[in-house]
MIDRENLO-985407 format. One line per 2 residues: number of its first residue (from 1); their letters; for each residue x, y, z of C-alpha. Coordinates in steps of 0.001 Angstrom, whole numbers. Example, Ala and Ser with C-alpha at 12.3 -4.5 7.8 and 13.67 -1.06 7.14 Angstrom:
<pts>
1) as) 12300,-4500,7800 ~ 13670,-1060,7140
</pts>
This chain:
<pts>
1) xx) 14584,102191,10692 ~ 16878,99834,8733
3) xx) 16218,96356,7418 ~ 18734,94892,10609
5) xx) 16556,97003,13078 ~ 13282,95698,11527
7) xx) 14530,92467,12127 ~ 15943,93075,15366
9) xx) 13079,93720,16473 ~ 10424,91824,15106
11) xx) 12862,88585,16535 ~ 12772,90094,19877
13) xx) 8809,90255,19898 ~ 8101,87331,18159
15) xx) 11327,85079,18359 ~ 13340,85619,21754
17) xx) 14646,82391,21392 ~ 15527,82860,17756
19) xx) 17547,85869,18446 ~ 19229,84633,21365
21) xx) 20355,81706,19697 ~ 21927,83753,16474
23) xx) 23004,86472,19081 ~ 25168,83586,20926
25) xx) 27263,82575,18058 ~ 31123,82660,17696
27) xx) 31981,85456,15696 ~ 35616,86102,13279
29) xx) 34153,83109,10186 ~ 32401,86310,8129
31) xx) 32253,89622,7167 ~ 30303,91537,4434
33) xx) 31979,93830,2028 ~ 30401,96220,-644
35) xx) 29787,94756,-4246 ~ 30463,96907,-7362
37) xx) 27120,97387,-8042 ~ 26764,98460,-4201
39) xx) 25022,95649,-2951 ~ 26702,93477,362
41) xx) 28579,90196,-745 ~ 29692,88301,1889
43) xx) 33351,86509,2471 ~ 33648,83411,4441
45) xx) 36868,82914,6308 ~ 38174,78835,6445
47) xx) 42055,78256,7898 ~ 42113,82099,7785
49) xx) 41636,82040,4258 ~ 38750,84071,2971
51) xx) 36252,82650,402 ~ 33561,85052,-1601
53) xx) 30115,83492,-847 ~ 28575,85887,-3405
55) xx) 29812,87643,-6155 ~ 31688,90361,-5682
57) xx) 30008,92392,-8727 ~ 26003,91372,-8879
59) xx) 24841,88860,-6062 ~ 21372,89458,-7243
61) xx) 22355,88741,-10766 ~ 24474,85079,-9483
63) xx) 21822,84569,-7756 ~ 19369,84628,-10789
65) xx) 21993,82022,-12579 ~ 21407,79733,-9520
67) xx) 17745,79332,-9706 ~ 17204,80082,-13352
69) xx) 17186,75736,-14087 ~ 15483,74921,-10435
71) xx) 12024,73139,-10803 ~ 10503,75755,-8348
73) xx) 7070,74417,-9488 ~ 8327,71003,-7357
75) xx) 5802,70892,-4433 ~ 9129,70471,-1883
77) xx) 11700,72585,-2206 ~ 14866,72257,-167
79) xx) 17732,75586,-38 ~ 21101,74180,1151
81) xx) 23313,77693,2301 ~ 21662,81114,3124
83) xx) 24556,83264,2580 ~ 22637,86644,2548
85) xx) 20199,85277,1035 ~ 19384,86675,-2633
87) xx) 18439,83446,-3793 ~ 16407,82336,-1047
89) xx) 13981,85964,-1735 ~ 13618,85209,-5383
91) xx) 12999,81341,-4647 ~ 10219,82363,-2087
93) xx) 8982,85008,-4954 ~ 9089,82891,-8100
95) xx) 7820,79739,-6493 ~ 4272,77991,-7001
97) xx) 2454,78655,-4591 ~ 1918,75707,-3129
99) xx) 5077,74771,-2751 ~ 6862,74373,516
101) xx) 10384,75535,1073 ~ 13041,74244,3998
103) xx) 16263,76390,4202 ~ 19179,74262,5821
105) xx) 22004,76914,7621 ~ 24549,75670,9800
107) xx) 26575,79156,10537 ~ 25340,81231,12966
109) xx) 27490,83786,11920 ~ 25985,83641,8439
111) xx) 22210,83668,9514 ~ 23435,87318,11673
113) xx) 24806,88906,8336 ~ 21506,88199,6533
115) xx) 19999,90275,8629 ~ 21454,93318,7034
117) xx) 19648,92197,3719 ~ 16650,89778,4507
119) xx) 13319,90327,5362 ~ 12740,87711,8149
121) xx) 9505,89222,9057 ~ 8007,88309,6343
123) xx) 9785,85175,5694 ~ 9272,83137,9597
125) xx) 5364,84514,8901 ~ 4702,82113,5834
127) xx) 3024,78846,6449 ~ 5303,77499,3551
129) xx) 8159,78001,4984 ~ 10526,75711,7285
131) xx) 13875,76410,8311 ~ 16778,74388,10613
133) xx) 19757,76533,11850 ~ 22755,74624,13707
135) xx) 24574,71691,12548 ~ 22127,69285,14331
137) xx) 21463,66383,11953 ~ 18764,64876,14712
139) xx) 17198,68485,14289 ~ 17210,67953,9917
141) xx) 15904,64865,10969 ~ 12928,66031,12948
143) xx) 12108,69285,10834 ~ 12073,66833,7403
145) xx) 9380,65168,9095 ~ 7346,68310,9654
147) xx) 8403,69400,6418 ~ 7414,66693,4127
149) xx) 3657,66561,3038 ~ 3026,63129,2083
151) xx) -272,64177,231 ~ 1631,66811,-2191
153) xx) 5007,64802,-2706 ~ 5942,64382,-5947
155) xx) 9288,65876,-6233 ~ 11724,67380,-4577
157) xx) 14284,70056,-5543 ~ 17625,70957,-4322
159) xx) 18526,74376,-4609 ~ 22355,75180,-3540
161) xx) 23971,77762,-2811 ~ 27215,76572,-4277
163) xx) 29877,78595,-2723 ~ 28864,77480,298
165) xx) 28273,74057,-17 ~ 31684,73439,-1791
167) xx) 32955,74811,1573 ~ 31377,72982,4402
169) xx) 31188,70230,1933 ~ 31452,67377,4724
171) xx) 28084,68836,6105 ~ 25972,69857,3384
173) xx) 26752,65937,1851 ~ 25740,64384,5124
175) xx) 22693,66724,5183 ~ 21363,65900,1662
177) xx) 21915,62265,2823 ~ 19933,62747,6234
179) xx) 17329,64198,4151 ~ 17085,61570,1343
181) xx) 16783,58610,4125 ~ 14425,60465,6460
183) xx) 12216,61269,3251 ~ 12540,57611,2173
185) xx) 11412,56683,5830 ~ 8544,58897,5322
187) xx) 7268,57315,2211 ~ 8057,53407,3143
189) xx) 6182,54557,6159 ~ 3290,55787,4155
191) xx) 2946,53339,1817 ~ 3133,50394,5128
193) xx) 282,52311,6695 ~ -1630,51517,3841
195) xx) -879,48531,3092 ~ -1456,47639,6388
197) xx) -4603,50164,7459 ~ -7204,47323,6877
199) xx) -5657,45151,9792 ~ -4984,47602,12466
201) xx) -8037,48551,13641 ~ -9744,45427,13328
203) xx) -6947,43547,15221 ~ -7001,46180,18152
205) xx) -10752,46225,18517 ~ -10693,42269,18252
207) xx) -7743,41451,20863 ~ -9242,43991,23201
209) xx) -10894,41848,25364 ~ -8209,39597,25443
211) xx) -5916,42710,26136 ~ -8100,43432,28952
213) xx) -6169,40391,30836 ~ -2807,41033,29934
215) xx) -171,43077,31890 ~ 600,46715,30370
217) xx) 4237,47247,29538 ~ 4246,50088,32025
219) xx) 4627,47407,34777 ~ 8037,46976,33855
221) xx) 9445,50705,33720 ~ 12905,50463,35357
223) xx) 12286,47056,36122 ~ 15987,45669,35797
225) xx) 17958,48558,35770 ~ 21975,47881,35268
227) xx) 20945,44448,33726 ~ 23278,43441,30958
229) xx) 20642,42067,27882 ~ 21014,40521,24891
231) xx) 18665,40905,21387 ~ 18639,38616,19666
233) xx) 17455,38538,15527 ~ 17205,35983,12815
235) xx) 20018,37353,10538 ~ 22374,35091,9155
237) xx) 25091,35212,10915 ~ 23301,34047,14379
239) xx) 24169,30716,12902 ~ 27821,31287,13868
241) xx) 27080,31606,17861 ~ 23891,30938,18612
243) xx) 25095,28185,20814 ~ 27172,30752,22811
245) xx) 23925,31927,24529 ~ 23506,28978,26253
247) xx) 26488,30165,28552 ~ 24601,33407,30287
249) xx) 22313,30651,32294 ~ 19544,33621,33361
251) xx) 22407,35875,34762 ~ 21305,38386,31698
253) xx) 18180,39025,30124 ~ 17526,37711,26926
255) xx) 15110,39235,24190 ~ 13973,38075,21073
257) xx) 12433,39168,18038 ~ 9422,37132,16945
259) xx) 11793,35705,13660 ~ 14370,34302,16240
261) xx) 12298,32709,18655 ~ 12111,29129,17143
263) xx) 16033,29422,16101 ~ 16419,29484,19674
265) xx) 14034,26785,21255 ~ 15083,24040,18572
267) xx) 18443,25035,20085 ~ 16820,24584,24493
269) xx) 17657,28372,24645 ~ 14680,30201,26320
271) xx) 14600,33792,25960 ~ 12795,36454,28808
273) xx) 10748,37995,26457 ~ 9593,37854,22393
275) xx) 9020,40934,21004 ~ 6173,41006,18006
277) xx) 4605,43812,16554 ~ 3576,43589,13244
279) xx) -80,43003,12335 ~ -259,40554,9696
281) xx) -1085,36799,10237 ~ 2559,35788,8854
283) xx) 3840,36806,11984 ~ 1716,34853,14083
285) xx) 4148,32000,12326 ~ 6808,32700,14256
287) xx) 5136,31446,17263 ~ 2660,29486,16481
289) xx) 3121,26142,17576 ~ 5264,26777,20833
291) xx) 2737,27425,22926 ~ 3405,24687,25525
293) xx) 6998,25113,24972 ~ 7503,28433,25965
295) xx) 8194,29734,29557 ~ 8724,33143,29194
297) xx) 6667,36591,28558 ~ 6027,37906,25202
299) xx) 6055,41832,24685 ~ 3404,42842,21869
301) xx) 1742,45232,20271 ~ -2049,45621,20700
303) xx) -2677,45466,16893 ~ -671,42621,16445
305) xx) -2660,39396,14900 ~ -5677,37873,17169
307) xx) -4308,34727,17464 ~ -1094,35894,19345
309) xx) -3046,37218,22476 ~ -5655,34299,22114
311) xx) -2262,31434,22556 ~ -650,33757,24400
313) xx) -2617,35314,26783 ~ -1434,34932,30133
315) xx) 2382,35484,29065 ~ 1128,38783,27299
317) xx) 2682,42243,28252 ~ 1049,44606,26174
319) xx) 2532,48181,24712 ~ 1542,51098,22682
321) xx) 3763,51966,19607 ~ 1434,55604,19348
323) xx) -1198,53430,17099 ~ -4012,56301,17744
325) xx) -7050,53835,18681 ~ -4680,52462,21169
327) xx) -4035,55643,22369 ~ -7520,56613,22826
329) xx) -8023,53296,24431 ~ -5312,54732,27206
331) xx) -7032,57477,27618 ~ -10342,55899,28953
333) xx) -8474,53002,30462 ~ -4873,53478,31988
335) xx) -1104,53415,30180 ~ -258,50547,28055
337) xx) 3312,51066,28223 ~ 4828,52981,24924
339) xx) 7881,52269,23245 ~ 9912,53483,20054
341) xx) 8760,51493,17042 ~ 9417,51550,12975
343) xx) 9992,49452,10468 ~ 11668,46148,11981
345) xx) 10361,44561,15374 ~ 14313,44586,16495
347) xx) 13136,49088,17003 ~ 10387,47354,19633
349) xx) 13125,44943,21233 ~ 15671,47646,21579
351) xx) 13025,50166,23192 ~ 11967,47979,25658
353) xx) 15236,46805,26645 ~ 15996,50684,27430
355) xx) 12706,51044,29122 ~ 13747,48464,31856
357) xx) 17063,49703,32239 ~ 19607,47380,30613
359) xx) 22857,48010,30291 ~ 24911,46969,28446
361) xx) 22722,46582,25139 ~ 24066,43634,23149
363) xx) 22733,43186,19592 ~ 23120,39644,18434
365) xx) 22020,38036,14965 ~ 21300,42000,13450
367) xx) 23237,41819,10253 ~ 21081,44421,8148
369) xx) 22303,42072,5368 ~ 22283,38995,3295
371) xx) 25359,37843,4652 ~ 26537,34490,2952
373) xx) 23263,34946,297 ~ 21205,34022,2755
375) xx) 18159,36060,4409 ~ 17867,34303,7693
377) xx) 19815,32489,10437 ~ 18598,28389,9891
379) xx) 15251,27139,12009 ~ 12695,30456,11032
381) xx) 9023,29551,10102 ~ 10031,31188,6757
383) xx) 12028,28010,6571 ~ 9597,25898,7732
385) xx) 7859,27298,4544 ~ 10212,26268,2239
387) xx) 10958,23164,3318 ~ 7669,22140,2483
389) xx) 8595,22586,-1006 ~ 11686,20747,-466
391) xx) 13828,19030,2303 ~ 17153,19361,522
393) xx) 18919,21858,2576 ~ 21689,22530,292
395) xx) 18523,22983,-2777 ~ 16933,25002,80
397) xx) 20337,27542,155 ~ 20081,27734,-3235
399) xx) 17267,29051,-3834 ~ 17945,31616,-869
401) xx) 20814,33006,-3194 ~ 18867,32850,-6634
403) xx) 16181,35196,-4607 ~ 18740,37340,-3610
405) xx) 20821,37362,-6330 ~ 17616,37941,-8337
407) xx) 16275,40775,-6348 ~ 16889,44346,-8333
409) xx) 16604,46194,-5206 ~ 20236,44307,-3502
411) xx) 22647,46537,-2951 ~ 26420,45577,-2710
413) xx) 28169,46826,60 ~ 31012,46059,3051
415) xx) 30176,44631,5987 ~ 32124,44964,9424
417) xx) 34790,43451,8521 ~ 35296,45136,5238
419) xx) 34210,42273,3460 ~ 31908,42351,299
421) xx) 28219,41776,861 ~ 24428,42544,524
423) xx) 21767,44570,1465 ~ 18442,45828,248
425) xx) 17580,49890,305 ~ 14936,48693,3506
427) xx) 17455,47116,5430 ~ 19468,50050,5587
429) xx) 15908,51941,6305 ~ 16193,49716,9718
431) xx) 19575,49917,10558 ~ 20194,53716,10195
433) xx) 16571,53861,12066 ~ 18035,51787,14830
435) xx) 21082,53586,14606 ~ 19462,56721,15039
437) xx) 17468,55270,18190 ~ 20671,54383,19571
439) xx) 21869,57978,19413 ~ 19487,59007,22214
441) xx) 21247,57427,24522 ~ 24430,57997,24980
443) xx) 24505,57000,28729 ~ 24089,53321,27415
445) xx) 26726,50632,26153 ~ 25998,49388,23132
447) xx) 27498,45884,21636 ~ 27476,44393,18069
449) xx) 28173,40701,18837 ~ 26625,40100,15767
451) xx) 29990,38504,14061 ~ 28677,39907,10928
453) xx) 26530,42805,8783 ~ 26948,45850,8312
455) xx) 25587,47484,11556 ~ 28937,48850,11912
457) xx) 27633,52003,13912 ~ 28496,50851,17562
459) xx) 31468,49125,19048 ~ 31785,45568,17518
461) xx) 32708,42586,20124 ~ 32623,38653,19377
463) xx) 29379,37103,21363 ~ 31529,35002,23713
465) xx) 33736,37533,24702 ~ 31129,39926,25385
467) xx) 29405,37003,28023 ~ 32948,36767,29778
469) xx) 32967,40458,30037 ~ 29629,40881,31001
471) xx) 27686,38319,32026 ~ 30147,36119,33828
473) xx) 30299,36547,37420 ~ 26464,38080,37483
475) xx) 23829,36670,39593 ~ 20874,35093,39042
477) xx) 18164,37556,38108 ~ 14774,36519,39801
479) xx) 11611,37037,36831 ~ 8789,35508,39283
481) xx) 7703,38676,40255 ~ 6789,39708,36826
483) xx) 3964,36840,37155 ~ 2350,39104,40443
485) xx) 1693,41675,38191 ~ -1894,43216,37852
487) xx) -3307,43478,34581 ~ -5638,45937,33181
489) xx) -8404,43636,33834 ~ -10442,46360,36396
491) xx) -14017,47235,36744 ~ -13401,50779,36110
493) xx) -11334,50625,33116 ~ -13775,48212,31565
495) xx) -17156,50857,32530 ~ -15024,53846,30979
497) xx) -14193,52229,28091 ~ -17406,51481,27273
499) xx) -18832,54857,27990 ~ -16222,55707,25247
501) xx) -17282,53009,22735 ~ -21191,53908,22900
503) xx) -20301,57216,22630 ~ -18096,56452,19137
505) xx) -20832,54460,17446 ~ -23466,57243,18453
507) xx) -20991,59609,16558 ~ -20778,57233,13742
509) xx) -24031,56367,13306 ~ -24740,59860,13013
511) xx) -22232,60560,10700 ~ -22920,57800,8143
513) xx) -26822,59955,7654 ~ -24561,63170,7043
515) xx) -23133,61126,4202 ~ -25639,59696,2593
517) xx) -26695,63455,2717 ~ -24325,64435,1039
519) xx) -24075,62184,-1710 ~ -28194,62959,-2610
521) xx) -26644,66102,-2719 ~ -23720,65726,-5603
523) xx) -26411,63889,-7287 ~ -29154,66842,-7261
525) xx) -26318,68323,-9648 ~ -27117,68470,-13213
527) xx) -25197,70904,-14955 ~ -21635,72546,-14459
529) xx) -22133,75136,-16856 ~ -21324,79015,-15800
531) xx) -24715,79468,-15550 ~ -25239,76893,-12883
533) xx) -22801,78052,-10213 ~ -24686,80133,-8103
535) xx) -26419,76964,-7242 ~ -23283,74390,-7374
537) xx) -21292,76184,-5418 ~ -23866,76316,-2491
539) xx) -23899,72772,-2518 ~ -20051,72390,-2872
541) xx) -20167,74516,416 ~ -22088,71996,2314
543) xx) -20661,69135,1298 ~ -17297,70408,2668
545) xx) -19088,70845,5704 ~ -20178,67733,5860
547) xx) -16754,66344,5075 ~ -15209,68438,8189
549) xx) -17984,67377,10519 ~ -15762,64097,10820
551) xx) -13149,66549,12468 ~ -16147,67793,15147
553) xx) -13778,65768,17250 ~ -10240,64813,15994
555) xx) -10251,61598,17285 ~ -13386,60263,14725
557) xx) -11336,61565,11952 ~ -7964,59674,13447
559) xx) -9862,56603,13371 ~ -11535,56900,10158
561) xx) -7880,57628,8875 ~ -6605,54520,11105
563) xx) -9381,52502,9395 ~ -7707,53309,6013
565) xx) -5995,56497,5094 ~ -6882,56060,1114
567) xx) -10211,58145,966 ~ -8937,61266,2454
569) xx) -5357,60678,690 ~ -6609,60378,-2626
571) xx) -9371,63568,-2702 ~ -6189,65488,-1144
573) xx) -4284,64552,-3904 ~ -7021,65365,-6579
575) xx) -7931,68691,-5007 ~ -4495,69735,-5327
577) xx) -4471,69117,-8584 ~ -7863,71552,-9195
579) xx) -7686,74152,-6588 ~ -6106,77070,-8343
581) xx) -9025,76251,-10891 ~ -12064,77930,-9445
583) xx) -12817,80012,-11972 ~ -12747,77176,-14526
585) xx) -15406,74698,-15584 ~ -13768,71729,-15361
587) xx) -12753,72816,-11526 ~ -16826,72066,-10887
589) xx) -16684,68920,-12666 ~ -13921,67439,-11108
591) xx) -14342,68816,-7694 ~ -18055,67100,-7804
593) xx) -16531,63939,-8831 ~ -13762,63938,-5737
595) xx) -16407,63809,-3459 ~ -18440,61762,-4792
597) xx) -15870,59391,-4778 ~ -14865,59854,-1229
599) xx) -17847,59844,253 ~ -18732,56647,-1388
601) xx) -15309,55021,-392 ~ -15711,56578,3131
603) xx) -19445,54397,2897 ~ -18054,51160,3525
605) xx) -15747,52207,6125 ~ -18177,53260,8179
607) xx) -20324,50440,7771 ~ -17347,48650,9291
609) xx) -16161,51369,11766 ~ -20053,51009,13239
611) xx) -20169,47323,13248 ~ -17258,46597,14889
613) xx) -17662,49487,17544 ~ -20991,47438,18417
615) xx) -19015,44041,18698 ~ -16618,45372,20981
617) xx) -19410,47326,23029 ~ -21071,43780,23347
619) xx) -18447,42058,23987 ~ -17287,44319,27214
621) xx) -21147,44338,28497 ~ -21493,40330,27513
623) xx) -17744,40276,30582 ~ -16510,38296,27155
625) x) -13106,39187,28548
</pts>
């Protein structure tokens, strides 16, 4: 049997799909010829002319040149164009071994011929290994995700296969750009989870009582389907026709971000709903003070700051952005409601507009930019900031634009118009999110009556005209029956929710013996020395065990991580740094040292995991809701 047949068959066992996918593909773009020294090359056939992927002499020697100045010690390594893939076996062969590879394809055709000289078997066996065929970017999108280890990243290195990618040029440059941005998404997102671990969990166990008499977002699935709705955010330009708004008179629905909600009420425009999800106190600004003023719902997060669902309670419709406490909360209670959320709030606004059926979906005030130097529309609370400092409104605009102009991370770019302007690498991070959110739907209209920015990836339409076209002839649309809804405020999710809480600070309280355990034993260690392993690595042994026993059920170790992520991050990171040491001395000493320091970081946490699990169990027993 011949290395096609091999691979024929070990698709059809193991990868139907696989093989009926390549099997499917137009055929006439390839064909593989014999090399001088008697290996296939492969010719690729654009506007019938033909182009050598390989050389025609020694692929296996090209393909040598190609990887010879590769960093294939990075810990990601990405291979853009298969061909028949030489370089991809010596990559996979040469590599560390800890390194994970993702091989980007987009020909069909080309994936069929490498099955003449590729050993898939042993290639779509390895755990390292990733692989996206087609010419999906949502699919590079999705497999990056999987792809990328945020404990091991480091670096990354591009590997081409240069033929190739000088032919479908268009593709493999849009690829490497997906990549880029969906890896810089990975990392912002990251580095926001810890910044913002402390609050989460504490906010969620804090509001849930509060929650507990709110309605879920679920309520309002399909609620207002056909409904033409307007976002609104705080970007600059919302100063140019804010006032327009006033015209759709409740014959449209009207959603805000948390930023543009006092923009609009010092302006007597009242929005349907306020969308607020992040966790931080700052936000709480937005709308604090409006309490009596306000006569519409607000859509929020159940981690968002305390303060929002104690003001706020009875206008509260609660959601789930896949938090996983709130999840678990779900699970013992009934559905929050949950929506599509990263990054900016305007991801949470734009979700739940889908989720009750809007259409058209008209963005207003979303610039992604510092259009006119500025960073928001007038009337924000981070105005109200600055004006404390001064109540010179021109001194005010000025130091908007020193800020900006000030700022290493602006970026100079066009906006819709093809006029010159700014942005920051994080904006961008929100618009192509948003952007990307707004692929998923293609069944929906989408508007940019934003007048400005650079969100330039939907149709763009001036604010007025879009309420002629839209909203002008509509009827009223009737909100009172949102106020009948039910909230989650019911004897039996309250009982299982606390059979789930006792049961968590059993588990915990348990747990936080099995460290101390472990920590007496590290310290019964006294000496690293060759001579002393039989005995360290015993104890190594069972305090791994101990380590895992968080992972008895994955939801303790999803909240530990929820609690804060850094413990189990940083003796990830460190052990990858000593694991191919085991043989080695200092592999003892500073494997005995990682865990002492997690366990003694995972001490505290605990502490506070089991203290607050007891507040909230007291709190649902005390009917503090």
């Amino acid at each position: 049997m011949n290395i096609y047949e091999e691979n024929l068959l070990f698709l059809e066992k193991q990868f139907p799909a696989l093989l009926e996918f390549l099997q499917s593909a137009p055929v006439g773009k390839c064909k593989t010829e014999t090399a001088k020294n008697g290996s296939l090359t492969l010719l690729y056939f654009q506007d019938q002319i033909p182009y050598y992927i390989h050389s025609k002499f020694n692929p296996q020697e090209e393909s040598a040149k190609i990887i010879a100045h590769k960093n294939l010690s990075a810990d990601h390594i990405i291979v853009m164009g298969l061909g028949l893939g030489y370089h991809l076996e010596k990559i996979m062969a040469t590599k560390n071994k800890f390194s994970r590879v993702l091989l980007i394809e987009p020909e069909r055709e080309i994936i069929k011929h490498s099955l003449k000289t590729l050993r898939w078997q042993t290639l779509l066996t390895r755990g390292d290994f990733f692989y996206v065929f087609g010419d999906s970017y949502a699919e590079i999108t999705r497999m990056v995700h999987t792809f990328i280890n945020i404990v091991t990243l480091d670096a990354v290195e591009y590997v081409e296969l240069p033929s190739e990618t000088r032919i479908l040029k268009a593709f493999f440059g849009k690829t490497r750009q997906v990549i880029d941005e969906e890896i810089k998404t990975n990392v912002y997102d990251f580095k926001t989870r810890m910044a913002e671990s402390y609050m989460l969990p504490r906010n969620i166990l804090k509001n849930l009582p509060l929650i507990l008499n709110t309605r879920p977002v679920a309520h309002l699935k399909n609620a207002f389907p056909n409904t033409p709705g307007f976002i609104v955010s705080a970007g600059p330009s919302l100063d140019k026709n804010i006032l327009h708004l006033k015209k759709i008179r409740g014959r449209a629905l009207l959603i805000a971000v948390d930023t543009a909600l006092k923009p609009l009420l010092k302006r007597s425009i009242h929005p349907h709903f306020t969308a607020i999800g992040d966790p931080s106190h700052k936000n709480y600004l937005h709308l604090q003070g409006t309490e009596k003023e306000i006569r519409h719902f607000i859509a929020a997060e159940a981690c968002i700051a305390h303060q929002v669902f104690r003001d706020f309670q009875d206008k509260i419709f609660t959601l789930s952005i896949g938090k996983s406490m709130v999840r678990m909360m779900e699970e013992h209670s009934e559905p929050f409601g949950e929506l599509e959320a990263w990054g900016s709030v305007i991801s949470i606004a734009l979700t739940l507009a889908l989720y009750m059926g809007l259409d058209p979906i008209i963005f207003v005030g979303q610039d992604f930019a510092f259009t006119d130097t500025r960073n928001h529309c007038r009337g924000t609370s981070w105005e109200d900031d600055l004006l404390e400092y001064t109540s010179d409104l021109d001194q005010l605009q000025r130091f908007e634009k020193q800020s900006i102009a000030g700022n290493k991370r602006v970026l100079e770019t066009r906006d819709i118009y093809g006029n010159k302007t700014f942005t920051s690498d994080r904006l961008k991070l929100y618009k192509n999110f948003l952007a990307g959110l707004v692929e998923k739907y293609p069944h929906t209209r989408f508007i940019n009556a934003t007048e400005g920015g650079i969100f330039s990836e939907i149709p763009a339409m001036p604010l007025l005209e879009s309420i002629q076209r839209f909203v002008f002839g509509k009827p009223g649309i009737d909100f009172s029956k949102l106020r009948g809804l039910p909230t989650l405020n019911k004897k039996e999710n309250i009982l299982r929710l606390l059979d789930f809480f006792r049961a968590r600070l059993c588990f915990f309280r348990d747990y936080r013996q099995k460290v101390q355990e472990a920590l007496g034993l590290l310290r019964d260690i006294k000496d690293d020395s060759p001579a002393a392993w039989g005995t360290v690595f015993p104890i190594l042994a069972a305090v791994e065990t101990i380590k895992n026993d968080l992972y008895s059920d994955p939801q303790n170790g999803d909240m530990v991580e929820m609690w804060s992520p850094s413990p189990i991050y940083y003796f990830l990171k460190g052990y990858k740094r000593v694991e191919h040491r085991e043989s080695d001395r200092s592999y003892i000493k500073e494997s005995v040292r990682l865990y002492k320091t997690y366990f003694q970081d995972i001490t505290p946490l605990l502490e506070d995991i089991i203290e607050r699990f007891k507040e909230t169990t007291e709190s649902l027993v005390n009917g503090e809701w």
